[in-house]
N, C-alpha and C positions, 0 to 999 in steps of 0.2 A: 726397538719395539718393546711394548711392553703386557702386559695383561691386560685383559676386559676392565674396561673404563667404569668407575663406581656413577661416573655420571652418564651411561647411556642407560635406557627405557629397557625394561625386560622385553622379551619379544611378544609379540602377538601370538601363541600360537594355535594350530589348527586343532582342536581338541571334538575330534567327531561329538561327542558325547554332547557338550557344549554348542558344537554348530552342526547338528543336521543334514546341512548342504553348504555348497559350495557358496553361493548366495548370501547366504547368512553369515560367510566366515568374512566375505566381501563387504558386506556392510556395516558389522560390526568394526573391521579394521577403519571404513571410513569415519565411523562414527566417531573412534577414538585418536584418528588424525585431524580429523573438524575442529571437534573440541582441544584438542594439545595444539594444531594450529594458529586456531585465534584466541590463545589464553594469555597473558603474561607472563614473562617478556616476551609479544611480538616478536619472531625474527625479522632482523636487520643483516644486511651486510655493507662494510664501509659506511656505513653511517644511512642509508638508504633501507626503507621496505620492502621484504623479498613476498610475493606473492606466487599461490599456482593457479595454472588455469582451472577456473571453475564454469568453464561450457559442458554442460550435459551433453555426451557426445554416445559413448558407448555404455551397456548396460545397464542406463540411469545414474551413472557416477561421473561426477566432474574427470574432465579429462584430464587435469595433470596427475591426480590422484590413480585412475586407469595408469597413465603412461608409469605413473612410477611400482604398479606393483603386476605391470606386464613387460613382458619382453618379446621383438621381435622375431616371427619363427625363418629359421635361415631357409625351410622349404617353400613356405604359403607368403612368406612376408608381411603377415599380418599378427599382429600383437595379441600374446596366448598371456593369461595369468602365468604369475610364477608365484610360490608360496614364501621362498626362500626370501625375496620382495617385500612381500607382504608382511612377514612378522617381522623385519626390521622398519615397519613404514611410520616410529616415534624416532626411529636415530635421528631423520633428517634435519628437523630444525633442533635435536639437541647436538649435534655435530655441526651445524651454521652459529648456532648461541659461543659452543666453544672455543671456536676458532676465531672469534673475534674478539674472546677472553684471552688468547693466547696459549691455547693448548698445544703442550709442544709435539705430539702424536699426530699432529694433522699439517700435510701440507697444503702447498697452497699451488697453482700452475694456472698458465694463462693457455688457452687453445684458440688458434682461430681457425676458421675456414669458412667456404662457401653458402650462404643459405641458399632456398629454391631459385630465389629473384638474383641470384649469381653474386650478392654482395656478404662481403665480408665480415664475418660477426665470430668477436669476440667472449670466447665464453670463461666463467673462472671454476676450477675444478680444487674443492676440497674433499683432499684424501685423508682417509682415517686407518694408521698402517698399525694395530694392534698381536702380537704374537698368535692372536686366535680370533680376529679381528680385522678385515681391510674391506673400506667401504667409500663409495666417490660421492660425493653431490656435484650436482652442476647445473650452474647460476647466467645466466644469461644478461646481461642490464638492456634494461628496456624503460627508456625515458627518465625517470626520475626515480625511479623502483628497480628489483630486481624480478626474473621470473625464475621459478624453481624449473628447470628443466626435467632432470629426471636425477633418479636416486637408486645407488644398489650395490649392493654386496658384490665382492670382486672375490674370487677363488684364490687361497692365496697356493702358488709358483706357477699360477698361470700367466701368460703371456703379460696379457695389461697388468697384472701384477706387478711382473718383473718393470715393464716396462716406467707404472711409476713409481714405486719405489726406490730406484736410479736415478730417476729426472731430477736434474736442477728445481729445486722451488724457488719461487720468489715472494720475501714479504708482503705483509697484508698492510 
């Protein structure tokens, strides 16, 4: 491991003063994932465009963008904001640019299991394991593209920490 990456995004963060409400700290953040999203260089993985879902689903914001700066609540099972989400929501596609520059901080793992329709779908998870720093993206291939599943800061010596941090990686 090593220290904070000169090439991740400063964070986003929630500065009342600045945002008002809760709304505005949400918009602004999409604002500025829109624009770093579709800027150049594109993110790619494997040589493939990584896309996220942009269905207006919940509070007027594309829903891959919701999924990646909420999390679900283990009482209601329904997807609450998380802030901690949220001010990292530039790592994601500079953490997908990196890893396929060959950053040696990031691994790389394949997961598969079940979707709803009972079929098996494989997904690829890059981990970003920094000394004050560990963070997942997770990549889905869907047809000729990738889909940004969802993206977020991992507690470091907690469980899923431990857990990849250990794990076998496999190259990209």
């Amino acid at each position: 491991m090593t220290t904070m990456a000169s090439w991740l995004p400063d964070f986003i963060r929630l500065d009342t003063a600045q945002f008002p409400t809760m709304d505005a700290y949400y918009q602004y953040a999409f604002q500025q994932f829109s624009t770093d999203w579709h800027a150049e260089p594109l993110p790619t993985f494997k040589s493939l465009p990584v896309y996220f879902d942009d269905r207006v689903i919940s509070w007027g914001l594309p829903e891959g963008f919701w999924h990646i700066i909420s999390q679900t609540s283990s009482n209601t099972r329904m997807r609450i904001p998380d802030v901690e989400r949220c001010e990292r929501i530039l790592w994601t596609k500079a953490i997908i640019l990196a890893a396929m520059a060959g950053e040696p901080s990031i691994k790389h793992f394949l997961e598969s299991s079940k979707n709803k329709k009972n079929r098996t779908v494989t997904r690829n998870l890059l981990f970003l394991n920094l000394s004050n720093a560990c963070h997942l993206v997770i990549l889905e291939k869907s047809g000729s593209a990738y889909r940004l599943v969802s993206s977020y800061h991992i507690g470091e010596g907690s469980k899923k920490w431990q857990g990849y941090r250990l794990k076998p990686h496999v190259p990209l």
